[in-house]
SEGU-20839 format. One record per residue: residue in three letters; x, y, z negated of N, C-alpha, C in turn. Coordinates in nm, 3 decimals, decimal comma. Example, Ala and Ser with C-alpha at 12.3 -4.5 7.8 and 13.67 -1.06 7.14 Angstrom:
2
[Ala [1,319 -0,569 -0,780] [1,230 -0,450 -0,780] [1,320 -0,330 -0,780]]
[Ser [1,285 -0,225 -0,708] [1,367 -0,106 -0,714] [1,290 0,003 -0,787]]
// end
This chain:
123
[Unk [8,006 -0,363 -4,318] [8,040 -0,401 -4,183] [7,941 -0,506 -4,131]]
[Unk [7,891 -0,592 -4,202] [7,821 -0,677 -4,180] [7,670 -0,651 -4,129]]
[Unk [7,625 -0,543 -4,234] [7,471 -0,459 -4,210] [7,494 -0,401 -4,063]]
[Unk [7,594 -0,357 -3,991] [7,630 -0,283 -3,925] [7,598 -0,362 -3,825]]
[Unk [7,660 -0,467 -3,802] [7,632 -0,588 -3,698] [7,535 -0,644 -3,642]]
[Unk [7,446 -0,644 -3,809] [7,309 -0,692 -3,768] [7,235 -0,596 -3,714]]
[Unk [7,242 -0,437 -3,814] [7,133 -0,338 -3,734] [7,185 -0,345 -3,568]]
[Unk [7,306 -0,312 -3,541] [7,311 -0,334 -3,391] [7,241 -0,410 -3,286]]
[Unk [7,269 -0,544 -3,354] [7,212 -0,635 -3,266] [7,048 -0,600 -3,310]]
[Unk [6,993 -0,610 -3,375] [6,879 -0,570 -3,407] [6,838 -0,474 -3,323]]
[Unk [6,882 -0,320 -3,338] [6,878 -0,263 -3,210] [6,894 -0,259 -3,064]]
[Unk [6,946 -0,372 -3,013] [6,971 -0,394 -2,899] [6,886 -0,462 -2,862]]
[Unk [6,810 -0,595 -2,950] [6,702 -0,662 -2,931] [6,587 -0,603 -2,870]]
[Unk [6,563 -0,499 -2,983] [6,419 -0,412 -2,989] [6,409 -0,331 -2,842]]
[Unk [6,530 -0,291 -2,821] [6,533 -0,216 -2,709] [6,544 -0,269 -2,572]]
[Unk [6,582 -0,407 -2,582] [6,535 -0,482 -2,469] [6,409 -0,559 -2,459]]
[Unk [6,341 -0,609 -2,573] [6,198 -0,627 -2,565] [6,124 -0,484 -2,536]]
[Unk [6,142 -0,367 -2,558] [6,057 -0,270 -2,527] [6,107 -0,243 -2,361]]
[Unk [6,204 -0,232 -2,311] [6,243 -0,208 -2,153] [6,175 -0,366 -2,052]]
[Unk [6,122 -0,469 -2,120] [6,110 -0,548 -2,078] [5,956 -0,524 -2,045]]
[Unk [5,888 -0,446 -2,192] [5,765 -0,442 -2,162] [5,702 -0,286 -2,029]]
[Unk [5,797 -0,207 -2,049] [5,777 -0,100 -1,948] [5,850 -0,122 -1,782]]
[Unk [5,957 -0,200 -1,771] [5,907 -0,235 -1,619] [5,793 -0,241 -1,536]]
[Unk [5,852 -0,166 -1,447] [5,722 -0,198 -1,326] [5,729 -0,330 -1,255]]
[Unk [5,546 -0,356 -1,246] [5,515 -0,464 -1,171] [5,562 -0,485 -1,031]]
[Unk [5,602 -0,561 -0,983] [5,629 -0,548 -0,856] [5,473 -0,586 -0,769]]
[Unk [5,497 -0,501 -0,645] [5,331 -0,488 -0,553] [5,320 -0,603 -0,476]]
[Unk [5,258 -0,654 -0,471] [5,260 -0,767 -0,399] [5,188 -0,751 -0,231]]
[Unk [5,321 -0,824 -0,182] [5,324 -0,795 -0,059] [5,183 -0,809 0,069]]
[Unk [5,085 -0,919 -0,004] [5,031 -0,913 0,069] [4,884 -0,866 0,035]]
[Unk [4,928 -0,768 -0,096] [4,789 -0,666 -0,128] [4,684 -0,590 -0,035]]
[Unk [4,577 -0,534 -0,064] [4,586 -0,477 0,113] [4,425 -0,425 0,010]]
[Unk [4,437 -0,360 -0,073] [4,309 -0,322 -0,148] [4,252 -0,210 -0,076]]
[Unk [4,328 -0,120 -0,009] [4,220 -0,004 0,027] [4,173 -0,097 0,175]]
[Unk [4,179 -0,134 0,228] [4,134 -0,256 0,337] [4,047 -0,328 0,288]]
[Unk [4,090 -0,385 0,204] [3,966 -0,520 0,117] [3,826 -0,414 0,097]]
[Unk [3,825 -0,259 0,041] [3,717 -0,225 -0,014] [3,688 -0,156 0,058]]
[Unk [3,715 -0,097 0,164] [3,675 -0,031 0,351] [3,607 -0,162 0,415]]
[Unk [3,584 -0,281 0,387] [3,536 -0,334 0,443] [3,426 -0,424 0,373]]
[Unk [3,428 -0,379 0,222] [3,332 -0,430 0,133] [3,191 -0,299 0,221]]
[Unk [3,238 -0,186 0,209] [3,164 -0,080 0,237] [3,096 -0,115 0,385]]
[Unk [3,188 -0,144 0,466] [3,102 -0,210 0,607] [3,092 -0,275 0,602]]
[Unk [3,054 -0,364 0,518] [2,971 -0,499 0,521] [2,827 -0,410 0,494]]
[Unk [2,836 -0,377 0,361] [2,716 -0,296 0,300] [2,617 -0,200 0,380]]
[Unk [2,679 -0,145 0,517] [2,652 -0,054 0,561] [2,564 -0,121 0,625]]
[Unk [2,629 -0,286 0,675] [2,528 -0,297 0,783] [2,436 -0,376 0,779]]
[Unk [2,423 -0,426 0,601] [2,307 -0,493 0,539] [2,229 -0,399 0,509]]
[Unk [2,246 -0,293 0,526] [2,154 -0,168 0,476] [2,098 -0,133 0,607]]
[Unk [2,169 -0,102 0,684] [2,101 -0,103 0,851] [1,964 -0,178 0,855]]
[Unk [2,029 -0,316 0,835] [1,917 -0,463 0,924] [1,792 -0,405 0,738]]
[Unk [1,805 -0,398 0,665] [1,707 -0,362 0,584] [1,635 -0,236 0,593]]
[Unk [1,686 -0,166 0,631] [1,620 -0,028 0,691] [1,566 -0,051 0,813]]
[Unk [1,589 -0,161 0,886] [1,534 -0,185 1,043] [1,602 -0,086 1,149]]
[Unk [1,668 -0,040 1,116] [1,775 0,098 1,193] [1,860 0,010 1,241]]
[Unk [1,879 -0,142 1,239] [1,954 -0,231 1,292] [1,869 -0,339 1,346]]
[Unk [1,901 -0,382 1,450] [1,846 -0,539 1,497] [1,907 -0,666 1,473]]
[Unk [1,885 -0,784 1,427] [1,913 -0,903 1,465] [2,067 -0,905 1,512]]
[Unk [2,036 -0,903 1,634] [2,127 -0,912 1,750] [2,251 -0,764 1,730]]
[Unk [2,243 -0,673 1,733] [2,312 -0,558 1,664] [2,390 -0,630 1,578]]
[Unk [2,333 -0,668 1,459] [2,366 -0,698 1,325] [2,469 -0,836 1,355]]
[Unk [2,461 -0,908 1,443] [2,485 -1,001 1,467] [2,636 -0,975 1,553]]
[Unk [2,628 -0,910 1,633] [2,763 -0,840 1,669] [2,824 -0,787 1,622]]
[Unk [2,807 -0,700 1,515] [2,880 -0,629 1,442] [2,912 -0,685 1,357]]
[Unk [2,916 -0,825 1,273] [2,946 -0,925 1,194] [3,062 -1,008 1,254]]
[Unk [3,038 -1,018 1,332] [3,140 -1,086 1,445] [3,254 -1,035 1,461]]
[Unk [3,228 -0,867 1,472] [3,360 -0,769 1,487] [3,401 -0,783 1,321]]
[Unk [3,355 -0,772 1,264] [3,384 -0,805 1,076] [3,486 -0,923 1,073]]
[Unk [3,424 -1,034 1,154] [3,491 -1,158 1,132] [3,626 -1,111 1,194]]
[Unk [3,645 -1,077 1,361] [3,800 -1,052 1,375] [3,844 -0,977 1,288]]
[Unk [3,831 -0,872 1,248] [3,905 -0,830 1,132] [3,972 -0,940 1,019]]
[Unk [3,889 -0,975 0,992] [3,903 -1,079 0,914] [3,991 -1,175 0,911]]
[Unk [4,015 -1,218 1,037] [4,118 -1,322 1,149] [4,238 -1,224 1,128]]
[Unk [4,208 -1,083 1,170] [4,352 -1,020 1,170] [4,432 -0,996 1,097]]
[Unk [4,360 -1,004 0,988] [4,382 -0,996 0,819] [4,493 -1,115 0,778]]
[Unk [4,419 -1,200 0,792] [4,498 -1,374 0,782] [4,614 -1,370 0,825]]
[Unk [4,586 -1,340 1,008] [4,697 -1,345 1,102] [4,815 -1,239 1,011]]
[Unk [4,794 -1,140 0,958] [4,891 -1,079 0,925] [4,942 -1,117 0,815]]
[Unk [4,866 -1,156 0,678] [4,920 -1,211 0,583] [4,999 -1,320 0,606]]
[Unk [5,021 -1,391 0,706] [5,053 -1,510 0,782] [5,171 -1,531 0,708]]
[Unk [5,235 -1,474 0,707] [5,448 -1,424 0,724] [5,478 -1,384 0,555]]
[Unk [5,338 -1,345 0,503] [5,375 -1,382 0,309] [5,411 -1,194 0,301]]
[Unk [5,406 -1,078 0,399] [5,417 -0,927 0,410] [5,294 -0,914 0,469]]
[Unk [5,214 -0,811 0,480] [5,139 -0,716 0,533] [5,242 -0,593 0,544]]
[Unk [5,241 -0,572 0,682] [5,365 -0,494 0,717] [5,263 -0,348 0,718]]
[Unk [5,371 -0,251 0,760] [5,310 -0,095 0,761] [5,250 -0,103 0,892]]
[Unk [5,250 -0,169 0,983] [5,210 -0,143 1,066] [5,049 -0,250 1,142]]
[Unk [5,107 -0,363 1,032] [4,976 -0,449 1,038] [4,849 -0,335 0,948]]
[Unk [4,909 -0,283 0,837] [4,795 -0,229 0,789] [4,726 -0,133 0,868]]
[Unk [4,833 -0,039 0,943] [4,738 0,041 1,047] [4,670 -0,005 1,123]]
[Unk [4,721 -0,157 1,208] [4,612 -0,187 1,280] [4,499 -0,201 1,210]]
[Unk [4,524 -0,327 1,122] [4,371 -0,340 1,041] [4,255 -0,253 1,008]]
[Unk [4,354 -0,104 0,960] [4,307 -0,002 0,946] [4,209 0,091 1,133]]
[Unk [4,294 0,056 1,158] [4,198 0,141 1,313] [4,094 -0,009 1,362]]
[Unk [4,134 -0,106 1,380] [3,989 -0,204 1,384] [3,898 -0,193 1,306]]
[Unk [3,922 -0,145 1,169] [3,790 -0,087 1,018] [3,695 0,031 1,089]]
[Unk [3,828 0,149 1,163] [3,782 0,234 1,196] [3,688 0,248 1,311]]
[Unk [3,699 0,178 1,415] [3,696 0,093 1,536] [3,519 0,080 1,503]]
[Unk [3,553 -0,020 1,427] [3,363 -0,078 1,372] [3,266 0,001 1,265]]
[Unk [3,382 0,104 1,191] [3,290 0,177 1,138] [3,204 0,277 1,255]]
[Unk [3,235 0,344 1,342] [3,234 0,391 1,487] [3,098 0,329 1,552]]
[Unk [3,099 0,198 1,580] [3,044 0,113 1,623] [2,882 0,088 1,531]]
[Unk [2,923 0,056 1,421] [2,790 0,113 1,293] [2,710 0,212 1,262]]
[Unk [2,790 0,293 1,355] [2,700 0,449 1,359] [2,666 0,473 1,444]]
[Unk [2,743 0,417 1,582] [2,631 0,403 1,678] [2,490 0,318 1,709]]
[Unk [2,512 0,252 1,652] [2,453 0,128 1,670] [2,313 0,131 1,575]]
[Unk [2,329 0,202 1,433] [2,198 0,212 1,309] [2,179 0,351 1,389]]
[Unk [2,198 0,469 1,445] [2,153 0,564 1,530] [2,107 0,566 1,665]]
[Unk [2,084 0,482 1,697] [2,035 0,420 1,873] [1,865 0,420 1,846]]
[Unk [1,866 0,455 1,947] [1,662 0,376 1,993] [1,644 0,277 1,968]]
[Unk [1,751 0,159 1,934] [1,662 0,034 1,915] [1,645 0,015 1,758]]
[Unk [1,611 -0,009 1,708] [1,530 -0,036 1,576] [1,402 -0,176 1,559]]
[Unk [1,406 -0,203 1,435] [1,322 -0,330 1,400] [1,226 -0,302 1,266]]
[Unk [1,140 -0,211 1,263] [1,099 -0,177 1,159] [1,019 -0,260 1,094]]
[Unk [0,964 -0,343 1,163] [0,892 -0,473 1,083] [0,948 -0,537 1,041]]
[Unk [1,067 -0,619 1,075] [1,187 -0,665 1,005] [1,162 -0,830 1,053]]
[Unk [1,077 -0,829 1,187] [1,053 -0,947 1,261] [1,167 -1,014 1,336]]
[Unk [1,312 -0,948 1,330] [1,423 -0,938 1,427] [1,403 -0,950 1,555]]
[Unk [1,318 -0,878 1,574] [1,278 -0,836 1,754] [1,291 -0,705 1,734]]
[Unk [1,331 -0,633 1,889] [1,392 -0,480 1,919] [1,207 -0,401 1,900]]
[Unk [1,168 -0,307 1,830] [1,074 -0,217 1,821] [1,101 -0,046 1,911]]
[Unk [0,955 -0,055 1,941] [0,961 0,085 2,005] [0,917 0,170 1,893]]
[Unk [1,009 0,301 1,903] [0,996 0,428 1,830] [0,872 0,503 1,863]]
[Unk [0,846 0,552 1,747] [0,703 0,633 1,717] [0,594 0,585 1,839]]
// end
């Protein structure tokens, strides 16, 4: 009766250290990773621009700026300790917004191919 007691409790132990270790993590609310790395990528895009000269100065310089509100909006939303479903969409269509804006902008006539940050004429 005694062995009996202990394997029990013994078993009950084991089986709550193992349910303890397979819980799920809880997500934290104000994660926002596919955002964080959509905007690692437009950053990149548009250091690759101003290095290709397919971007200007001034281009480059605006479109950093639009980076930064994002950035602000980001904050502003984490504000409240949630990134709500609907903050992420915005965030998400301002990403989209400036990715838009990056492709117009490294595809335009103006260009800097010397890399003097003055606007160059094509061919």
């Amino acid at each position: 009766m005694f062995y009996r007691a202990i394997f029990t409790t013994a078993v009950v132990l084991f089986s709550g250290l193992t349910f303890a270790q397979n819980a799920p993590v809880p997500k934290d609310p104000l994660a926002t990773p596919g955002i964080d790395k959509r905007e690692a990528v437009l950053d990149k895009r548009v250091e690759q621009g101003v290095g290709s000269g397919q971007l200007t100065a001034r281009e480059a310089r605006r479109l950093q700026r639009a980076d930064a509100r994002i950035d602000k909006a980001q904050d502003h939303a984490a504000a409240d300790g949630v990134v709500s479903r609907g903050e992420r969409k915005h965030l998400r269509s301002m990403q989209h917004t400036e990715s838009k804006a990056i492709h117009h902008q490294k595809h335009d006539r103006q260009v800097d191919l010397n890399l003097d940050g003055k606007k160059d004429r094509k061919g």
